[in-house]
GUGUTOR-376580 format. One record per atom (N, C-alpha, C): residue number from 1; residue in one letter; chain; atom name; x, y, z. Coordinates in nm, 3 decimals. Atoms other than C-alpha are relative to their C-alpha. Example, Ala and Ser with C-alpha at 12.3 -4.5 7.8 and 13.67 -1.06 7.14 Angstrom:
BEGIN
NODE  resi  resn  chain  name        u        v        w
NODE     1     a      A     N    0.089   -0.119    0.000
NODE     1     a      A    CA    1.230   -0.450    0.780
NODE     1     a      A     C    0.090    0.120    0.000
NODE     2     s      A     N   -0.082   -0.119   -0.006
NODE     2     s      A    CA    1.367   -0.106    0.714
NODE     2     s      A     C   -0.077    0.109    0.073
***
This chain:
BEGIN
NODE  resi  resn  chain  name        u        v        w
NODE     1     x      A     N    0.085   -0.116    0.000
NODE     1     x      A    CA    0.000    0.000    0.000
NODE     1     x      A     C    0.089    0.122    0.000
NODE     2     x      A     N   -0.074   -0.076    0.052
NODE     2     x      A    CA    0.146    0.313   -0.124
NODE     2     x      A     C   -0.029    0.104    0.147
NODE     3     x      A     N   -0.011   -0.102   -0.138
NODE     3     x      A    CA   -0.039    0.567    0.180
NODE     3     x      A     C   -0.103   -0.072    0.128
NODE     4     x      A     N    0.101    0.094   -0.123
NODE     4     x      A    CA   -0.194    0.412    0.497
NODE     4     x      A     C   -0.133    0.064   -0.011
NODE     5     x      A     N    0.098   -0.070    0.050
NODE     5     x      A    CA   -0.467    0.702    0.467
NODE     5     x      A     C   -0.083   -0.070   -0.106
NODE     6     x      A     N    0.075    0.073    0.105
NODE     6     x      A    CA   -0.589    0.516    0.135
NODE     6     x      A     C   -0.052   -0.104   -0.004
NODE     7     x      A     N    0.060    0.138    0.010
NODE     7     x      A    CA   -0.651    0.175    0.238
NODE     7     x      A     C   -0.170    0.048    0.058
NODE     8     x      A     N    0.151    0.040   -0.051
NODE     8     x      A    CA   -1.002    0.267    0.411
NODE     8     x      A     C   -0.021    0.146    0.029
NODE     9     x      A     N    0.064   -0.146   -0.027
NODE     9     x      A    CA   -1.190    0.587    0.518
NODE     9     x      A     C    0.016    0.037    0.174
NODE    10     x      A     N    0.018   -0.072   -0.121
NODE    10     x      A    CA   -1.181    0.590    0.864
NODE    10     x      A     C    0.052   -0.094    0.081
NODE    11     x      A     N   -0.051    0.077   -0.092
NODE    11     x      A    CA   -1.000    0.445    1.152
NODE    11     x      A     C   -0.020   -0.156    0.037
NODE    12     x      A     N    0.061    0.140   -0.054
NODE    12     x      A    CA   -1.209    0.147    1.255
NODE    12     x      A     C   -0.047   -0.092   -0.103
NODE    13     x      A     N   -0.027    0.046    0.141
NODE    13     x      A    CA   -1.238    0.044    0.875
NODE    13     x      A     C    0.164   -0.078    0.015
NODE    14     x      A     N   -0.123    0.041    0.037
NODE    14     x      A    CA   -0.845    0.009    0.860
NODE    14     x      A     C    0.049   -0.066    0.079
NODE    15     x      A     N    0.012    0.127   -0.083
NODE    15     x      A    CA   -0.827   -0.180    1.176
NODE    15     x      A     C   -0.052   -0.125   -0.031
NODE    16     x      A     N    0.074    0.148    0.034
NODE    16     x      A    CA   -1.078   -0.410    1.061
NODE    16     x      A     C    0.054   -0.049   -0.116
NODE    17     x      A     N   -0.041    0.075    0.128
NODE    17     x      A    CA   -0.895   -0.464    0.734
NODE    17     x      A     C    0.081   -0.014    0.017
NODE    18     x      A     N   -0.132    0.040   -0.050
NODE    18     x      A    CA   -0.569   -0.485    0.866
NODE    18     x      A     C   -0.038   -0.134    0.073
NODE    19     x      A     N    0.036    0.118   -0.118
NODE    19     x      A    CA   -0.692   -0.768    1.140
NODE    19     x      A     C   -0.045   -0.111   -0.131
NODE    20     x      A     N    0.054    0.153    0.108
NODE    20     x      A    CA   -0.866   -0.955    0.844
NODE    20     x      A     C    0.108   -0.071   -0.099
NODE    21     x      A     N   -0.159    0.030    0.094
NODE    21     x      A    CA   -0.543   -0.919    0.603
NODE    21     x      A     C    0.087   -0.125    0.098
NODE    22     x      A     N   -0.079    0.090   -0.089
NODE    22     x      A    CA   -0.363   -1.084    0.902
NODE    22     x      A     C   -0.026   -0.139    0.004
NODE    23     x      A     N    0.024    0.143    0.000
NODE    23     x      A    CA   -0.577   -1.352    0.945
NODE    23     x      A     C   -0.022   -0.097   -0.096
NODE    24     x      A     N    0.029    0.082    0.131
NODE    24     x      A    CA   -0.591   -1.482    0.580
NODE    24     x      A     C    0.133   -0.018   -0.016
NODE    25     x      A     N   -0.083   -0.002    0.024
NODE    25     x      A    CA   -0.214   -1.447    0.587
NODE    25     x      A     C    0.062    0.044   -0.074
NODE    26     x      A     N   -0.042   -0.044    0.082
NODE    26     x      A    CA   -0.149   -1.179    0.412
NODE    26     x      A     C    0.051    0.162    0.051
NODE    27     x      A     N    0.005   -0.101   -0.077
NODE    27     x      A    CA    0.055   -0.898    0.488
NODE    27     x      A     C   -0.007    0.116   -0.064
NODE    28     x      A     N    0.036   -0.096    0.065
NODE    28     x      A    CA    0.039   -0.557    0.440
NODE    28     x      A     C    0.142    0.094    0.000
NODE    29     x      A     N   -0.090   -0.080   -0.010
NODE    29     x      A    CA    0.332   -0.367    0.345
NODE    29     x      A     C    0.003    0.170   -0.050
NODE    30     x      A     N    0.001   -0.161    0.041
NODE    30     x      A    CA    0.382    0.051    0.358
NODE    30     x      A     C    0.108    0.029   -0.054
NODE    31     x      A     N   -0.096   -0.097    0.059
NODE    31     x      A    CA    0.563    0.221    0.104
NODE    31     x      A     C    0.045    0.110   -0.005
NODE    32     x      A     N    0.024   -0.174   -0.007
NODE    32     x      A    CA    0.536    0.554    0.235
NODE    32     x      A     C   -0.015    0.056    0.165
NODE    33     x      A     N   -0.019   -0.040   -0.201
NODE    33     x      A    CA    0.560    0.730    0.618
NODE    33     x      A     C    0.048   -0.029    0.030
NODE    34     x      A     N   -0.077   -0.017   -0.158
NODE    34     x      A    CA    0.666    0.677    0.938
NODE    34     x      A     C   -0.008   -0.173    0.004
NODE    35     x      A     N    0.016    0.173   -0.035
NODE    35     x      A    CA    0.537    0.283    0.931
NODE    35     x      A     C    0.066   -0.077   -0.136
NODE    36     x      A     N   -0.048    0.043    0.103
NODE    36     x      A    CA    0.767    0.217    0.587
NODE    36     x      A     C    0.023   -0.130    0.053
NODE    37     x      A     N   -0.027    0.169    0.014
NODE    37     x      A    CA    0.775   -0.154    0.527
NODE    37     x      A     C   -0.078   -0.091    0.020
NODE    38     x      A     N    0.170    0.108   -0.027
NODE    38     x      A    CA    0.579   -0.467    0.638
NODE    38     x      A     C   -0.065    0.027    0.148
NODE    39     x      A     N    0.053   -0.041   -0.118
NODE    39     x      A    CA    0.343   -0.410    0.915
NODE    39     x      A     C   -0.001   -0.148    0.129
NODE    40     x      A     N   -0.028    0.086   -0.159
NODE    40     x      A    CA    0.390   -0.601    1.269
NODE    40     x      A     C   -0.116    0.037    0.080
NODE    41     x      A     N    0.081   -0.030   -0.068
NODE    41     x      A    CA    0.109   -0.626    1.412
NODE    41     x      A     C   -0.018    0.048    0.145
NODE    42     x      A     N    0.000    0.050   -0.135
NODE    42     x      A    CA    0.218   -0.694    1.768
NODE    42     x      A     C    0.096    0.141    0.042
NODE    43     x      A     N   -0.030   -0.054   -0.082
NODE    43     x      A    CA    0.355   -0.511    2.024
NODE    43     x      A     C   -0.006    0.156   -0.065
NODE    44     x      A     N    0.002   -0.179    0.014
NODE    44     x      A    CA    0.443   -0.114    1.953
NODE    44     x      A     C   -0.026    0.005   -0.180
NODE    45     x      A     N    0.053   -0.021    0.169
NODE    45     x      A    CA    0.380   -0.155    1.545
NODE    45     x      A     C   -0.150    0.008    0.058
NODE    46     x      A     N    0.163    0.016    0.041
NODE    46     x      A    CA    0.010   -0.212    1.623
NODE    46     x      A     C   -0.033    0.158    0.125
NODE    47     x      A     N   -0.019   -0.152   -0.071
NODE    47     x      A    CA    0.056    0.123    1.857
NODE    47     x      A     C   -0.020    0.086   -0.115
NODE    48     x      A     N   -0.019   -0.086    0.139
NODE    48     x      A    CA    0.127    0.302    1.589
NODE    48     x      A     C   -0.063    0.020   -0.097
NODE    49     x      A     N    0.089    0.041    0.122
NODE    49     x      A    CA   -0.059    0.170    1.327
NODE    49     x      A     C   -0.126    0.067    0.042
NODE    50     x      A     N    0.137   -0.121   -0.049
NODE    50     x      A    CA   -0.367    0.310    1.522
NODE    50     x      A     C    0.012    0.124    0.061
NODE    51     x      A     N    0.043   -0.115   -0.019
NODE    51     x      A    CA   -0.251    0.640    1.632
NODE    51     x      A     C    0.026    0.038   -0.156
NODE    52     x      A     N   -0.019   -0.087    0.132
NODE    52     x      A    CA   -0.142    0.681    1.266
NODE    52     x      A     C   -0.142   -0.004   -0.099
NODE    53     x      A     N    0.155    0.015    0.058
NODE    53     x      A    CA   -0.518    0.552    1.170
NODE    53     x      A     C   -0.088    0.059    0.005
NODE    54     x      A     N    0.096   -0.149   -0.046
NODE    54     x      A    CA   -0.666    0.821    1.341
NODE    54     x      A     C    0.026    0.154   -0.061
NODE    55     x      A     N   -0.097   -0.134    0.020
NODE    55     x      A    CA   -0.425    1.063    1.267
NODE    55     x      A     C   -0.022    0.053   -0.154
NODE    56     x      A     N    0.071    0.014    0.119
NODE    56     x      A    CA   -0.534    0.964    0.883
NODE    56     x      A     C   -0.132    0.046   -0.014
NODE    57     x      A     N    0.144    0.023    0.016
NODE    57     x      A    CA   -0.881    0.989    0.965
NODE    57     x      A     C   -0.059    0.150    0.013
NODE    58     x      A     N    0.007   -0.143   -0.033
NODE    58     x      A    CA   -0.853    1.352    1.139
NODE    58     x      A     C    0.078    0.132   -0.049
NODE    59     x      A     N   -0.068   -0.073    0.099
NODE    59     x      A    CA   -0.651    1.483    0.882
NODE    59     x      A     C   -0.054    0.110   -0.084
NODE    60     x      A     N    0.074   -0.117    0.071
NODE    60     x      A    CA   -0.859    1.671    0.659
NODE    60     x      A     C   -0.066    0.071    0.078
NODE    61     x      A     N    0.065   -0.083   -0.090
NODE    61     x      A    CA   -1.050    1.816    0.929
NODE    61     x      A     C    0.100    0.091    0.082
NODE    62     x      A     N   -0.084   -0.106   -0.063
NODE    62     x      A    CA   -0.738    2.012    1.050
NODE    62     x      A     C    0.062    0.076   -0.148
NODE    63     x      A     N   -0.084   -0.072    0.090
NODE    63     x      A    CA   -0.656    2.122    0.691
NODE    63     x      A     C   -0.119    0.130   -0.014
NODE    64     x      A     N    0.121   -0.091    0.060
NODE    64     x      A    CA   -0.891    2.460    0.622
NODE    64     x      A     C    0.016    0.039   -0.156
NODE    65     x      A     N    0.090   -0.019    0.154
NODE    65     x      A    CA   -1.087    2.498    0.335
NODE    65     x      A     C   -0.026   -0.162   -0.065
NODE    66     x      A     N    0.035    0.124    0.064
NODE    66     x      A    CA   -1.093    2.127    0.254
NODE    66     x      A     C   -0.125   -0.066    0.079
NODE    67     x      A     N    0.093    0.104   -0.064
NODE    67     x      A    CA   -1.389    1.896    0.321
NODE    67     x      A     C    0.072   -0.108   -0.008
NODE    68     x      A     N    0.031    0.120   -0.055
NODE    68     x      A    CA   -1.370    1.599    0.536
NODE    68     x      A     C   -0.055   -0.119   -0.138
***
């Protein structure tokens, strides 16, 4: 996946598709940010992975003049 932002719309989307990716055995690798490479679910990667899911999600709402 090229931007974490793009896989899903909103936080609890990209959780849930990350968790499902996992469990079919498939992983998900970032080409882009702070989480570059394959994602680790466990310990401080999966930290991350959700403040950066949010952080995706509440993004446009701190840019002005853009819609959400």
């Amino acid at each position: 996946m090229h931007e974490l932002k793009r896989l899903a719309r909103n936080a609890a989307e990209l959780m849930t598709l990350s968790a499902s990716l996992q469990a079919c055995g498939i992983q998900l690798e970032l080409l882009t940010g702070p989480l570059t490479g394959i994602y680790d679910p466990n310990g401080m990667g999966a930290m991350f992975f959700a403040v950066l899911a949010v952080a995706g999600q509440i993004e446009p709402q701190l840019r002005p003049g853009e819609e959400p």
